[in-house]
N, C-alpha and C positions, 0 to 999 in steps of 0.2 A: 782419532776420529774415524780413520776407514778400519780401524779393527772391532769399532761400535757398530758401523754400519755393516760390515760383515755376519757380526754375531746378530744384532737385528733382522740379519735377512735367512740367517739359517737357525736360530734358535725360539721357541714359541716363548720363553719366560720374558726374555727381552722385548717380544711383542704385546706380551699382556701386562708390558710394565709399562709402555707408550701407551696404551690405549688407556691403561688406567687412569693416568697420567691426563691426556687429553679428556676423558670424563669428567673425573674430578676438576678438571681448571672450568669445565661449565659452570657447573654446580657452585663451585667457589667464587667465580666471578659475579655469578649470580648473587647468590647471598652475602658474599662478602659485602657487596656493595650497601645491601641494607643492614645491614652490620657498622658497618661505617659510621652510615647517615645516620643511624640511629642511636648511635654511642652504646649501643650493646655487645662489647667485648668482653665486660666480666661475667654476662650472663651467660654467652657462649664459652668459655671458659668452663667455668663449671659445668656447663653439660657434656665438655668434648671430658672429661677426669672422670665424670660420674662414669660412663661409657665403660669403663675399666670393669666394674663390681658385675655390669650384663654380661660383658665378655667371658669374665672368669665364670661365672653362674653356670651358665651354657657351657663351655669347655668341660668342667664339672659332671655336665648331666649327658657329654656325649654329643651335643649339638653340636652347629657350625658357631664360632665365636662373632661372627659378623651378625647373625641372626640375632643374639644376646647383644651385640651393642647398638643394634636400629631401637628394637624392644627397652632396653633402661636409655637410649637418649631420647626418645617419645615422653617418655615416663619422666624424666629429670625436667626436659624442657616445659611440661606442661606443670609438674609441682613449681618450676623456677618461676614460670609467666604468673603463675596466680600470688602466688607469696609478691610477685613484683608490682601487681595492680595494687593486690588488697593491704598488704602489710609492709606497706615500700619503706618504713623505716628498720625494717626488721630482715631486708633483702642480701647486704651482705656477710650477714650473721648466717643464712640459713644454707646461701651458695657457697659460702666456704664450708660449714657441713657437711653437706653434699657430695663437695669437691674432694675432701677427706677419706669420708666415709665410702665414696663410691671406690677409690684405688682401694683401701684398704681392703676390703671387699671379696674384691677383685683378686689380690694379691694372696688371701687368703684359700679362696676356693681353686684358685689354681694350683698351690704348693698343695692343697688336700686331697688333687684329682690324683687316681691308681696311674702308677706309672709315668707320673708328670715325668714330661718331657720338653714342655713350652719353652721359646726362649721370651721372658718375657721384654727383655728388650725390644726386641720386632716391634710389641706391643706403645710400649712408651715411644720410640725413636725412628718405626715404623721399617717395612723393609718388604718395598715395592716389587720387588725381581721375585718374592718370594709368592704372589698371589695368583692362587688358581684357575683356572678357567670359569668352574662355576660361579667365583665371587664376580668375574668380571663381568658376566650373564646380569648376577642383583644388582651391582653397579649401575650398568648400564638401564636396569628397568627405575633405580632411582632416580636417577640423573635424569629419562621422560618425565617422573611423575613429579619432581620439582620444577621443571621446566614448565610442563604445563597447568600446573597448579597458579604459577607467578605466571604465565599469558594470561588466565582466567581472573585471577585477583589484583592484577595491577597494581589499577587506582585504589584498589582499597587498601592495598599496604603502600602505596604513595599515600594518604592522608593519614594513615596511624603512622607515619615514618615523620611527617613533615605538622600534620595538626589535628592532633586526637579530634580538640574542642569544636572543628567546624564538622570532622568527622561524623562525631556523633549527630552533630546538628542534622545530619543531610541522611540519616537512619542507617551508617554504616555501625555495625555492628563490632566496634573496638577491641573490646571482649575477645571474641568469638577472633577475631581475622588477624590479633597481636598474638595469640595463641598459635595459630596456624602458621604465622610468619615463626614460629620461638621451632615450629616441629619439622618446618623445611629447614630452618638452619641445622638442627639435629642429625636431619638426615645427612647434609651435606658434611656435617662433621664426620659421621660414619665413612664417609667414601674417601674424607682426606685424612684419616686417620691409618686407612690402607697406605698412603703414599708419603706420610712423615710421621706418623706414630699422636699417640697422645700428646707428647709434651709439647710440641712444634708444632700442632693444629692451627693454634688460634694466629701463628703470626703468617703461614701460606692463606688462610680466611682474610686477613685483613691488609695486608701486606699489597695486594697488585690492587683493590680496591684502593687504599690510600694510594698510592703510587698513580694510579688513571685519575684521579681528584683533583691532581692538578692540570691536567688538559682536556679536561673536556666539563661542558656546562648543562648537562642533563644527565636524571637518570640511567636513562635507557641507552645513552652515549658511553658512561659512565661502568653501566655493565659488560658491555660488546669489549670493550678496550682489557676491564679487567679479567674476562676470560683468556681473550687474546696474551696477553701479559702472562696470567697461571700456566699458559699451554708454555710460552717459552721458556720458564724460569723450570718447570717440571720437565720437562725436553731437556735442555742444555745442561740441569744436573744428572741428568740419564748421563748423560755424553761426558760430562768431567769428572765425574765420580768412578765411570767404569774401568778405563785406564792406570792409575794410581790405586785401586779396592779400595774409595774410600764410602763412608756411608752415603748410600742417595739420598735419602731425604735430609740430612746436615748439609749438602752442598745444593739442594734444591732452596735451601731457608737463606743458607751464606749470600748467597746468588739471588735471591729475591730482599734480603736483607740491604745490599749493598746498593741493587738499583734504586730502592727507594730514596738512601740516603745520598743517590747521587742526583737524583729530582727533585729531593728537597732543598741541595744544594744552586741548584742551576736555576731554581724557580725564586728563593730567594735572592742570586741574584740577578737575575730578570728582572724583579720586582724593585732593587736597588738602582738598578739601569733606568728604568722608566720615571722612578723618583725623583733620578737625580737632573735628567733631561725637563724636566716640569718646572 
């Protein structure tokens, strides 16, 4: 612990892996939360794998790989959202394509780029100590522009989360605002893909969200808590990971993995307790 807190106070990598860190648990807590309520896991899924095919694209052509994975999870999340309205029996046919086809992609253009040197691990299992300043700059301006995009839209992704049909009744626009909710999640998959890679995405997304679900009884409760939650689980893997050299973002997932099942445990018997009292 105080040889973390030492190297966090004289080194910048260890700085721009907390801050990343505390970004991303916004973002996360944020969307995760409608994620949750919305039972949209697999759809995020396949957006956070497609993410792979933009990444390598851009590495390929000399770009930054971050800029290639905002640009194809935009692009995955809006072909995912439309095949999900319009051909929703034809939807987990078309995201596990997707899901496929985008690593694949991905994997390809990278092992073609001159002088590959990626490790593409980073990529799949992520590796937080490793992100630059500049990324933390785009981070940090996504993390506003989800933030304020969900102040601005609230209620409307509260009644497409909660009840399309009265939605529509009331001339919100479903379409249009299930789409936008499908491209903030994308986003935010970008930023937590910096901090555990592709394949562990979706369980830091969803993970402090169900975790807060069982203590508190509103949305907007519901969010606060599962930020709060991401900041400590991505902090505390900072901190036990770095001692031992183990991977941060496996011990960020182990460490949010386990509280959950210790909340599901305690809540169930909670709930056993109250029963049995009645």
């Amino acid at each position: 612990m105080f040889e973390f807190l030492h190297v966090l106070r004289n080194q910048t990598f260890m700085q721009n892996a907390v801050i990343i860190g505390l970004l991303a648990s916004v973002a996360c807590g944020v969307m995760g939360t409608y994620v949750v309520v919305r039972r949209i896991v697999f759809i995020s899924g396949g957006i956070a794998h497609t993410v792979l095919g933009g990444m390598g694209i851009a590495y390929y052509c000399g770009y930054n790989p971050i800029h290639g994975a905002v640009v194809s999870a935009l692009i995955a999340a809006l072909v995912i959202g439309f095949v999900s309205l319009r051909y929703h029996q034809h939807e987990d046919t078309i995201i596990g394509a997707l899901w496929a086809v985008g690593m694949a992609v991905g994997i390809l253009f990278m092992y073609k780029t001159p002088g590959y040197n990626v490790d593409l691990m980073s990529y799949l299992f992520g590796n937080i100590l490793m992100v630059e300043k500049n990324s933390v700059w785009l981070l940090g301006c996504l993390d506003a522009l989800i933030i304020l995009l969900v102040l601005l839209f609230y209620k409307r992704f509260l009644g497409v989360c909660f009840d399309e049909e009265y939605s529509e009744l009331q001339g919100v626009g479903v379409v249009s605002t299930y789409l936008l909710l499908l491209c903030l999640i994308a986003l935010t998959v970008v930023m937590l893909i910096q901090v555990v890679g592709i394949v562990l995405v979706i369980a830091l997304l969803t993970l402090p969200a169900a975790t807060a679900r069982y203590y508190v009884h509103s949305l907007g409760q519901m969010m606060i808590l599962a930020s709060i939650l991401s900041a400590l689980f991505t902090t505390s893997g900072l901190v036990v990971s770095y001692d031992p050299n183990l991977p941060a973002g496996a011990t960020i997932i182990v460490i949010a993995g386990l509280a959950y099942l210790l909340a599901t445990v305690l809540k169930g018997l909670t709930m056993r307790f109250h029963s049995g009292r009645d």
